[in-house]
TORPA-4810 file (N, C-alpha, C, O; in nm, 3 decimals):
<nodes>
NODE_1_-1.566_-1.048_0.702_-1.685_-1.127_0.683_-1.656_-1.271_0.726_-1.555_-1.332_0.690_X
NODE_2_-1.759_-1.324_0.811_-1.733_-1.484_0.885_-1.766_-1.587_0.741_-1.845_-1.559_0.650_X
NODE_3_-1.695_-1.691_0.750_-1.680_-1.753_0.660_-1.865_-1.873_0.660_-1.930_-1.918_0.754_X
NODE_4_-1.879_-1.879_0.552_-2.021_-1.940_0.541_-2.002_-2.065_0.636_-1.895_-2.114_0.672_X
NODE_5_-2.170_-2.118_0.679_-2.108_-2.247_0.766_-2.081_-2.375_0.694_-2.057_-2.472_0.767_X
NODE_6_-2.081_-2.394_0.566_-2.070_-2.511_0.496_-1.906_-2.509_0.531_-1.875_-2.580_0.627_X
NODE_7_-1.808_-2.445_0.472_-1.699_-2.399_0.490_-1.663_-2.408_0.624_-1.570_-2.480_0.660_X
NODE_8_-1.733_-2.339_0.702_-1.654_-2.352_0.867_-1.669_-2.485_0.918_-1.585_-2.521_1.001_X
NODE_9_-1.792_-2.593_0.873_-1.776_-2.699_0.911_-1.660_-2.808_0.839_-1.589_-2.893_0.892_X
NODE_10_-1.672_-2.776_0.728_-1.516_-2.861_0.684_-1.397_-2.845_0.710_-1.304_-2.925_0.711_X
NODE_11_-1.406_-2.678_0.741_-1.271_-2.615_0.832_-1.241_-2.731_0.981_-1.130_-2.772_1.013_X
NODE_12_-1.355_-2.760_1.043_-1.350_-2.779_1.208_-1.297_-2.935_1.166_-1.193_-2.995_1.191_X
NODE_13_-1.446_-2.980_1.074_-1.378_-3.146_1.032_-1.220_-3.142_0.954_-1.169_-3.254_0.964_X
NODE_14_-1.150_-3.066_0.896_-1.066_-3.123_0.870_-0.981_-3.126_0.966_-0.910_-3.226_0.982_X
NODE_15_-0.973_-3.013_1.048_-0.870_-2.980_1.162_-0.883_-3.056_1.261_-0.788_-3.073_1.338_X
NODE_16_-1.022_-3.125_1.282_-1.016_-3.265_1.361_-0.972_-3.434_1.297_-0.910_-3.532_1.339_X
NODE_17_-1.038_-3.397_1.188_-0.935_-3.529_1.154_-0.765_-3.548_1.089_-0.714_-3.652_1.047_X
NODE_18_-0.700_-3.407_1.100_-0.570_-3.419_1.123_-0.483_-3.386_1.242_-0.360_-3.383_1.244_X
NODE_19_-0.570_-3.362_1.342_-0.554_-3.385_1.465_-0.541_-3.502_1.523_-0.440_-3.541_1.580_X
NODE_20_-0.680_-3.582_1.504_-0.682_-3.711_1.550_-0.585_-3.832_1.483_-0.551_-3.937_1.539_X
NODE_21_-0.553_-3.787_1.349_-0.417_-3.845_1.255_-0.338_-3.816_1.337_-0.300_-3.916_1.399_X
NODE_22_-0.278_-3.694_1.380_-0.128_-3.743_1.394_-0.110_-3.753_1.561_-0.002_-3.741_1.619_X
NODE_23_-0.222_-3.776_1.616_-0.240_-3.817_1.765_-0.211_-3.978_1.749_-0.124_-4.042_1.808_X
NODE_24_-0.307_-4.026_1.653_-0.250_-4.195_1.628_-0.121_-4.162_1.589_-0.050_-4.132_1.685_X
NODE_25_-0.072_-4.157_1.493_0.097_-4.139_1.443_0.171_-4.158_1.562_0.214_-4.269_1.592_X
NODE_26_0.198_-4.006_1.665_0.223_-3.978_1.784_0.225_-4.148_1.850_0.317_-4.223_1.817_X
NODE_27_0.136_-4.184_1.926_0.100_-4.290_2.027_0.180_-4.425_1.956_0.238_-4.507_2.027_X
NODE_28_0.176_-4.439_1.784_0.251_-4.573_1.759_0.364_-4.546_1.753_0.446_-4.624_1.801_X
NODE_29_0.409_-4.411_1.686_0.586_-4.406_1.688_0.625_-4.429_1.830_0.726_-4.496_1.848_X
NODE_30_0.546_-4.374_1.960_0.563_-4.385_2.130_0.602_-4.502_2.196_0.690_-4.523_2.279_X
NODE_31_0.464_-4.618_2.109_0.471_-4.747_2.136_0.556_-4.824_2.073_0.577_-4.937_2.117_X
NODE_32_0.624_-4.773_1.952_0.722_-4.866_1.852_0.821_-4.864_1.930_0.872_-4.970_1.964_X
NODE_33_0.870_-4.739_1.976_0.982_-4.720_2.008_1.021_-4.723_2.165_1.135_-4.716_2.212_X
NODE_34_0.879_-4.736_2.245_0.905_-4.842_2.395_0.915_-4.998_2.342_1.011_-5.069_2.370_X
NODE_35_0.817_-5.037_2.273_0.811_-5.162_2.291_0.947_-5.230_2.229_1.014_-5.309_2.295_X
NODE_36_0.976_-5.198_2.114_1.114_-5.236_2.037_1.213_-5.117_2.065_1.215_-5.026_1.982_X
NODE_37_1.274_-5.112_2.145_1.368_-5.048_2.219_1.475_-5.123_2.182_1.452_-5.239_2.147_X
NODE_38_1.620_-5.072_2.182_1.734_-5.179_2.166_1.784_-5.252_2.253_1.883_-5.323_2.236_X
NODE_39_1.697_-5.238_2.395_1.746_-5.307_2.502_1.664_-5.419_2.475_1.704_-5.528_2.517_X
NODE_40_1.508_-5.410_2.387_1.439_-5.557_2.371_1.457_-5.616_2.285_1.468_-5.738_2.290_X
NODE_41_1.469_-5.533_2.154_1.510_-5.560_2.018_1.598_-5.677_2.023_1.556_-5.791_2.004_X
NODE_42_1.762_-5.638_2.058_1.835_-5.674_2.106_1.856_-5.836_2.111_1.899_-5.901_2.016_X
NODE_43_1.822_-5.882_2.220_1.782_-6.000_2.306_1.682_-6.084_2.177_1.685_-6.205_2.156_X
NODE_44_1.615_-6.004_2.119_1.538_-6.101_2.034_1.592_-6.170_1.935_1.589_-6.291_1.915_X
NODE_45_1.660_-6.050_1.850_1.748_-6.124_1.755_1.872_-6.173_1.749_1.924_-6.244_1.663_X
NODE_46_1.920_-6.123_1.861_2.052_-6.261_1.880_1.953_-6.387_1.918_2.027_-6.483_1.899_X
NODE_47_1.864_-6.423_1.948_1.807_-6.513_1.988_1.735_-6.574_1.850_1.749_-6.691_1.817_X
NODE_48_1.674_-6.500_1.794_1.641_-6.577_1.637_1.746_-6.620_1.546_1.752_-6.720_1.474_X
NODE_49_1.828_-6.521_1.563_1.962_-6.549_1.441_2.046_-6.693_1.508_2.094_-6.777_1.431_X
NODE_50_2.054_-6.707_1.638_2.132_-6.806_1.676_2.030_-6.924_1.722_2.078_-7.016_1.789_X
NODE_51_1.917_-6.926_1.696_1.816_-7.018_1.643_1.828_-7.081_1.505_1.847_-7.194_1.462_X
NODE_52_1.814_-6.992_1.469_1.790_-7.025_1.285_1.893_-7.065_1.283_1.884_-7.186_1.304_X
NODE_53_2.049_-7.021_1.262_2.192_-7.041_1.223_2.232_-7.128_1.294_2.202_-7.119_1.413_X
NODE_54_2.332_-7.272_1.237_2.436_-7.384_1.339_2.503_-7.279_1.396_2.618_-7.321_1.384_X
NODE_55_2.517_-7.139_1.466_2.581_-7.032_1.490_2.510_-6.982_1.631_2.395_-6.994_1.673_X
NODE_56_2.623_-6.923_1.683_2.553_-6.829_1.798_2.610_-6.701_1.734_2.704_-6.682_1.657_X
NODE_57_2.513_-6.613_1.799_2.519_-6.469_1.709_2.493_-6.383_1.832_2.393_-6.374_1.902_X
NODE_58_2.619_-6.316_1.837_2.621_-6.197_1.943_2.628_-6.059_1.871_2.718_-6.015_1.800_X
NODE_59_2.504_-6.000_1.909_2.495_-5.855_1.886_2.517_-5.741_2.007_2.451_-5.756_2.110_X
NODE_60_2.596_-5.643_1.996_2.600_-5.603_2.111_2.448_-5.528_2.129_2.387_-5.509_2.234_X
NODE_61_2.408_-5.491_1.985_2.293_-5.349_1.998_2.227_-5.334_1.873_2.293_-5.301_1.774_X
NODE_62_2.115_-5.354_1.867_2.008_-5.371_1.699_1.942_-5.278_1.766_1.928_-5.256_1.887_X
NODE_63_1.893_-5.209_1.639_1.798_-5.051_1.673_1.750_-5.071_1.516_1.799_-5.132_1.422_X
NODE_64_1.611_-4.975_1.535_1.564_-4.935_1.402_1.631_-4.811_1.336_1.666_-4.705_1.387_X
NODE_65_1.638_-4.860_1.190_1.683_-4.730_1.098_1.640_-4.686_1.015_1.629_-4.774_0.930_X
NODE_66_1.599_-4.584_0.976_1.506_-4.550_0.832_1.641_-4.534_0.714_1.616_-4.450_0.627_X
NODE_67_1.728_-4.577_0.707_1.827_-4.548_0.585_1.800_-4.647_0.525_1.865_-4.639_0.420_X
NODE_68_1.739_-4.744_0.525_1.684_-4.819_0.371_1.533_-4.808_0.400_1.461_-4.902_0.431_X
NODE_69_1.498_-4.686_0.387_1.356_-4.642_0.366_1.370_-4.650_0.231_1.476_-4.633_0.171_X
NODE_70_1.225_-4.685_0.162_1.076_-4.756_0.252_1.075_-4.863_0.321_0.979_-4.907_0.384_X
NODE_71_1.233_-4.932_0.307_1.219_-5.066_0.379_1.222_-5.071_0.525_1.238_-4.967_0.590_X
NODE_72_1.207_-5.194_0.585_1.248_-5.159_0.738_1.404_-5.246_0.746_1.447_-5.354_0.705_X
NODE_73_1.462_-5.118_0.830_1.633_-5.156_0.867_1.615_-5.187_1.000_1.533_-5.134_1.075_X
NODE_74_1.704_-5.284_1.031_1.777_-5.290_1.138_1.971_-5.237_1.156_2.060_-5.275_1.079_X
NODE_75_1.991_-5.147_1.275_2.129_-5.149_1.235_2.189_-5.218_1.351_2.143_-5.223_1.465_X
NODE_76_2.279_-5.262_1.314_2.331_-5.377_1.425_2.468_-5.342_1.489_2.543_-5.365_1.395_X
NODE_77_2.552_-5.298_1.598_2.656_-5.273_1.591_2.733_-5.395_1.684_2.660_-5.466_1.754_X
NODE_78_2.860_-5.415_1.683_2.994_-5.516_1.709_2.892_-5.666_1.724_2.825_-5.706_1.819_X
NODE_79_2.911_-5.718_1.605_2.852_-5.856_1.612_2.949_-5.972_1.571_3.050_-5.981_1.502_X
NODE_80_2.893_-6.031_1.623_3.024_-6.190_1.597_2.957_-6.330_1.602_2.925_-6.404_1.695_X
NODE_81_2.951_-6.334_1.515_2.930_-6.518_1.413_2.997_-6.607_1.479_3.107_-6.627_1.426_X
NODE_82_2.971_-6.698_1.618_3.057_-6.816_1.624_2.985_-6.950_1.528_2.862_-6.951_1.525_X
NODE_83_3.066_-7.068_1.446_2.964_-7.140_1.350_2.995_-7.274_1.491_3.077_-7.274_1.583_X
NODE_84_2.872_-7.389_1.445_2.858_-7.441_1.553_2.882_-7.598_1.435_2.877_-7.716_1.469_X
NODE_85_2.907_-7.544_1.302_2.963_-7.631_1.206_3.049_-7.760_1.240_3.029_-7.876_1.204_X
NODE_86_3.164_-7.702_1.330_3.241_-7.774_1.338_3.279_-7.846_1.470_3.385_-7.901_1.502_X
NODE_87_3.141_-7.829_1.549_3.170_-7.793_1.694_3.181_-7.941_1.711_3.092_-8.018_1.675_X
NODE_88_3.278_-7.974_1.759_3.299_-8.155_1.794_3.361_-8.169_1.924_3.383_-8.286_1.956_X
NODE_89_3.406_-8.048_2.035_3.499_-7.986_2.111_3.455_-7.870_2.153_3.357_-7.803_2.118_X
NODE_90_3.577_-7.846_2.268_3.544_-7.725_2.285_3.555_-7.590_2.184_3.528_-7.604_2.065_X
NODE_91_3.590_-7.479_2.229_3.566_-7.392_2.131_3.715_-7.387_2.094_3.805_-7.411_2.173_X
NODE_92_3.733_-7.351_1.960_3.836_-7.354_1.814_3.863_-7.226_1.812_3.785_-7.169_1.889_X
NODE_93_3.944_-7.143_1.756_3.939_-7.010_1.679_3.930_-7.044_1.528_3.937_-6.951_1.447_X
NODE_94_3.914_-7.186_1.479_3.848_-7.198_1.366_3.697_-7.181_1.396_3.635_-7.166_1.291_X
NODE_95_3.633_-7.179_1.487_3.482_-7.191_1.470_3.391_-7.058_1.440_3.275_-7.055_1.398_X
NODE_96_3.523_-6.891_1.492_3.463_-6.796_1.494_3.481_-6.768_1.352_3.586_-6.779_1.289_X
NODE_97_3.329_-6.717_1.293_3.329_-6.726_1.160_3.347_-6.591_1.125_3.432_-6.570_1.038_X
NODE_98_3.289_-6.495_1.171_3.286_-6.349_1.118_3.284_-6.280_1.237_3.230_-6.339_1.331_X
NODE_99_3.332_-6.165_1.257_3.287_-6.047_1.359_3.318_-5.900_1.239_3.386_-5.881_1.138_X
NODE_100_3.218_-5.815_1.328_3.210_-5.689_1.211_3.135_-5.584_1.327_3.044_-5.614_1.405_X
NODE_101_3.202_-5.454_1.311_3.174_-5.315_1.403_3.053_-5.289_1.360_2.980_-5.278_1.458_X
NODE_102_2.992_-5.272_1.254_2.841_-5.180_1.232_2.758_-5.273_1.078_2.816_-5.296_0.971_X
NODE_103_2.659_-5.300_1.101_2.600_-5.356_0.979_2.441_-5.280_0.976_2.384_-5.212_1.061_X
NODE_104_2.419_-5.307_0.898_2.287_-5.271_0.860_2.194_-5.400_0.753_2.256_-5.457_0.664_X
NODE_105_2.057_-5.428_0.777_1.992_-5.513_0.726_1.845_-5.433_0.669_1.753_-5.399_0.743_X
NODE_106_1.847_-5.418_0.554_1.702_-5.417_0.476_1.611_-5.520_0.499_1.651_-5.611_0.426_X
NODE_107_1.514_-5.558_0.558_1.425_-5.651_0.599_1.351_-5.612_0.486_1.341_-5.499_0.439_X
NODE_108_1.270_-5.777_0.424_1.140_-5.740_0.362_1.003_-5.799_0.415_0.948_-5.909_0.409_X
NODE_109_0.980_-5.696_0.460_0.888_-5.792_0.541_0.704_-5.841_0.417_0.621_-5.929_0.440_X
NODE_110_0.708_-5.773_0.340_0.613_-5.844_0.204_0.666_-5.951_0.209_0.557_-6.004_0.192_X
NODE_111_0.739_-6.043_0.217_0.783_-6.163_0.168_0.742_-6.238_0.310_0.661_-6.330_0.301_X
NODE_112_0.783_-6.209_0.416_0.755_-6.287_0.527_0.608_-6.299_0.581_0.555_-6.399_0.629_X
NODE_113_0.552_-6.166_0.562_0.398_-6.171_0.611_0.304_-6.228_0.486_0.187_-6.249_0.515_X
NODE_114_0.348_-6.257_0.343_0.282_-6.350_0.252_0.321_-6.512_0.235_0.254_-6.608_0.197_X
NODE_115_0.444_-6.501_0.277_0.507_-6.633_0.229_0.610_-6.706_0.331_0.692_-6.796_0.312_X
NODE_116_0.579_-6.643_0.431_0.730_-6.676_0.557_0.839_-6.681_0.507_0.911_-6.779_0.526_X
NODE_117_0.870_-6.598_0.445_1.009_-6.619_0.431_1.088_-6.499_0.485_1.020_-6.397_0.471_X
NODE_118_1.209_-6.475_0.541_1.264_-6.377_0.598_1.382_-6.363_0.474_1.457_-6.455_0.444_X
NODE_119_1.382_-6.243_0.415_1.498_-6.210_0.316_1.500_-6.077_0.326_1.440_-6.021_0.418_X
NODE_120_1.573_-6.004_0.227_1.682_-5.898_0.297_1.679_-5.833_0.135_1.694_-5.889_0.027_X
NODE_121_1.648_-5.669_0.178_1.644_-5.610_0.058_1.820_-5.620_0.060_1.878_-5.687_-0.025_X
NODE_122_1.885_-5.554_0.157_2.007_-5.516_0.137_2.062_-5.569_0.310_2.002_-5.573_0.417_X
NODE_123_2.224_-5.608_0.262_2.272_-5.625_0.396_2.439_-5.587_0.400_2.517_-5.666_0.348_X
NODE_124_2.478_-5.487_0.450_2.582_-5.409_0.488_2.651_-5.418_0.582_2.597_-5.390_0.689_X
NODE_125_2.794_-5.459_0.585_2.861_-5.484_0.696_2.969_-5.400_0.686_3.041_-5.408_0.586_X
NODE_126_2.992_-5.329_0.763_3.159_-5.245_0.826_3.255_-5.312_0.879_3.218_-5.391_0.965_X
NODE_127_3.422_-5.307_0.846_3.462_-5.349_0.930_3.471_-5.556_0.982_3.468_-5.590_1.100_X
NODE_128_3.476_-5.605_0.926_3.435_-5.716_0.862_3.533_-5.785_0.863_3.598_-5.782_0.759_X
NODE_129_3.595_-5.888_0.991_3.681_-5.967_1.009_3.623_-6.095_0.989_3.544_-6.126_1.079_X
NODE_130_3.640_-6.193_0.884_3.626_-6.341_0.849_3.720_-6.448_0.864_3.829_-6.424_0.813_X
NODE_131_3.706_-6.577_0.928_3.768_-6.648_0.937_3.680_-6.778_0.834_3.574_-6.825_0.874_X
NODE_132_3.733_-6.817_0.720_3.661_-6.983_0.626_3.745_-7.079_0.682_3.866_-7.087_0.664_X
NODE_133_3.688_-7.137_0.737_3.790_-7.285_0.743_3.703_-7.430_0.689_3.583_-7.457_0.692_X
NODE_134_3.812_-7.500_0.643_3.805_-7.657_0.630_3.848_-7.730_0.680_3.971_-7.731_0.678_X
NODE_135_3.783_-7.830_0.752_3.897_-7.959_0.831_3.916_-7.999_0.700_3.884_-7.965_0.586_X
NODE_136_4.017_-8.133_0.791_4.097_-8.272_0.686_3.974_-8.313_0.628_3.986_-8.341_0.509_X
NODE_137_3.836_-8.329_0.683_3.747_-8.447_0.671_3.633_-8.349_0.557_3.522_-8.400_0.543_X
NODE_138_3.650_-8.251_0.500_3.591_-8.168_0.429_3.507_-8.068_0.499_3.463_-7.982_0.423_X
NODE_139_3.467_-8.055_0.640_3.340_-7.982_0.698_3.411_-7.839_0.695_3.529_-7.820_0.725_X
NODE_140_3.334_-7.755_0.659_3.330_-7.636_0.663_3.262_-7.519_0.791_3.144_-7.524_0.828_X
NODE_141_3.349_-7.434_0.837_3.263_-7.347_0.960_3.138_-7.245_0.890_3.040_-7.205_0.952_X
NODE_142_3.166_-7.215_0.753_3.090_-7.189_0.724_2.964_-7.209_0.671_2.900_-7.119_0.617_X
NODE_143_2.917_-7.346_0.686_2.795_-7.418_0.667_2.692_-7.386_0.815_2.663_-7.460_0.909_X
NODE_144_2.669_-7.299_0.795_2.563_-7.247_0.896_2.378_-7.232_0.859_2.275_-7.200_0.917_X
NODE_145_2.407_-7.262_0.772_2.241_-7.289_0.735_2.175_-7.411_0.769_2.218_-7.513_0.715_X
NODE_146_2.114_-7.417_0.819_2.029_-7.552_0.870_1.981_-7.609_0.754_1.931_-7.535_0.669_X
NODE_147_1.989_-7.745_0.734_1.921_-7.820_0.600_1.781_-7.833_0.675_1.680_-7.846_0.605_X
NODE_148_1.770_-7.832_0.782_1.634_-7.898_0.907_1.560_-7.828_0.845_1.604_-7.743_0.768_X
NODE_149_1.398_-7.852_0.868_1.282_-7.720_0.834_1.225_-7.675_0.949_1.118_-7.614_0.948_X
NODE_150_1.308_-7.708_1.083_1.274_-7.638_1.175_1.384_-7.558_1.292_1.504_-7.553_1.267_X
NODE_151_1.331_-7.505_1.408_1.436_-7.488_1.453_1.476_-7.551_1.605_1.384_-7.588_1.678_X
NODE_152_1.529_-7.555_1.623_1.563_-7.636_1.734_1.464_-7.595_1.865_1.426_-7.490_1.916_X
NODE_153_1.450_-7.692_1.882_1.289_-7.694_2.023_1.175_-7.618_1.981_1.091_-7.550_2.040_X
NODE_154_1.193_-7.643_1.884_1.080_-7.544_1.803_0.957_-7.607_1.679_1.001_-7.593_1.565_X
NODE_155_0.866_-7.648_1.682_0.753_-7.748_1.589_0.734_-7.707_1.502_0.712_-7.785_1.409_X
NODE_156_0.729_-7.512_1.465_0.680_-7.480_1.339_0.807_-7.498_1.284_0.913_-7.534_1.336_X
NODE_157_0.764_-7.453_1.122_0.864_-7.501_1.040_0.937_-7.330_0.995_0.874_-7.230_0.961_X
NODE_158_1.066_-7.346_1.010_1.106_-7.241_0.992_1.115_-7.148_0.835_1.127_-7.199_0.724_X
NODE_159_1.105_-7.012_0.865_1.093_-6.926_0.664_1.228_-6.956_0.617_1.321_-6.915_0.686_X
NODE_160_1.250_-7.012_0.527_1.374_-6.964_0.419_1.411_-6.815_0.466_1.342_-6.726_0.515_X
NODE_161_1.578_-6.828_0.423_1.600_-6.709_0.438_1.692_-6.661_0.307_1.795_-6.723_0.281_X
NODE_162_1.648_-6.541_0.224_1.674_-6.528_0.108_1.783_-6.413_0.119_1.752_-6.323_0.197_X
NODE_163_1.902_-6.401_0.054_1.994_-6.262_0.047_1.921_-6.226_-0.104_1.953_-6.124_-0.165_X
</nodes>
C-alpha cells in the first residue's frame, strides 16, 4: 500500500532539506579547506605572530585540527621564536628564544569576535628547546610582548592576548 500523500510529502521535504544541508556542509568544508590551506594558513600566521611579538616567528607548517574540539586548533609544526628584545646588533644566540617540533593551539575565538582579544583555550608544545637570557643592563630576550596598543605599521589597536 502507497504511503498517504501528507506523509510522502514530508518524506520528499525532508530528503530535500537534508540534501540541500549537507550540500552546504560539503561546499564550506571544500572552501575552508582551499581557502585556509597550510600553504596560506601558513604565511599568515608567521606574519601575525611576528607582528604582534618583539619576535620573528618561523613556522614551517600551521594546519587545522579538530583535537581540541569544540574549539578551533591550529597545529603548528618546527617553529622557532627569535626575540627582537635584545636586538641592539646583529643576531646573538642569546636572542633565539624557543624552537619546538610540533605544538598545538586552542583558539577562542568567542573572545576575539566579542571583545578582540586573541587567547588560547590550550597551548601545547613538543619537543621544546628554550633559551632565557639577561644582559648586564637587566633586558631580558624574553620580553616579547609589546607594551604598544598597536602593531607596527599598523593604526588599529591591537587584541590582548590571553594564555
Amino acid at each position: 500500500m502507497p504511503p498517504s500523500p501528507p506523509k510522502r510529502i514530508v518524506k520528499i521535504l525532508l530528503i530535500s532539506v537534508g540534501g540541500l544541508l549537507a550540500a552546504v556542509l560539503l561546499a564550506t568544508g571544500i572552501a575552508l579547506g582551499v581557502l585556509l590551506s597550510p600553504k596560506r594558513l601558513t604565511p599568515l600566521v608567521n606574519q601575525f605572530a611576528s607582528g604582534y611579538l618583539q619576535a620573528e616567528v618561523q613556522i614551517r607548517k600551521v594546519d587545522f585540527t579538530l583535537s581540541t574540539f569544540p574549539h578551533i586548533g591550529l597545529e603548528l609544526q618546527d617553529g622557532l621564536v627569535v626575540s627582537h628584545a635584545l636586538r641592539d646588533s646583529a643576531f646573538q644566540p642569546e636572542d633565539t628564544l624557543c624552537a619546538f617540533h610540533r605544538g598545538v593551539v586552542g583558539l577562542n575565538l568567542k573572545a576575539y569576535n566579542r571583545h578582540r582579544q586573541l587567547s588560547f583555550f590550550t597551548v601545547e608544545l613538543d619537543s621544546v628547546a628554550g633559551r632565557l637570557f639577561t644582559d648586564a643592563d637587566g633586558r631580558s630576550n624574553y620580553h616579547v610582548v609589546s607594551m604598544q596598543d598597536t602593531l607596527p605599521g599598523d593604526s588599529t589597536a591591537a587584541p590582548p592576548v590571553l594564555l
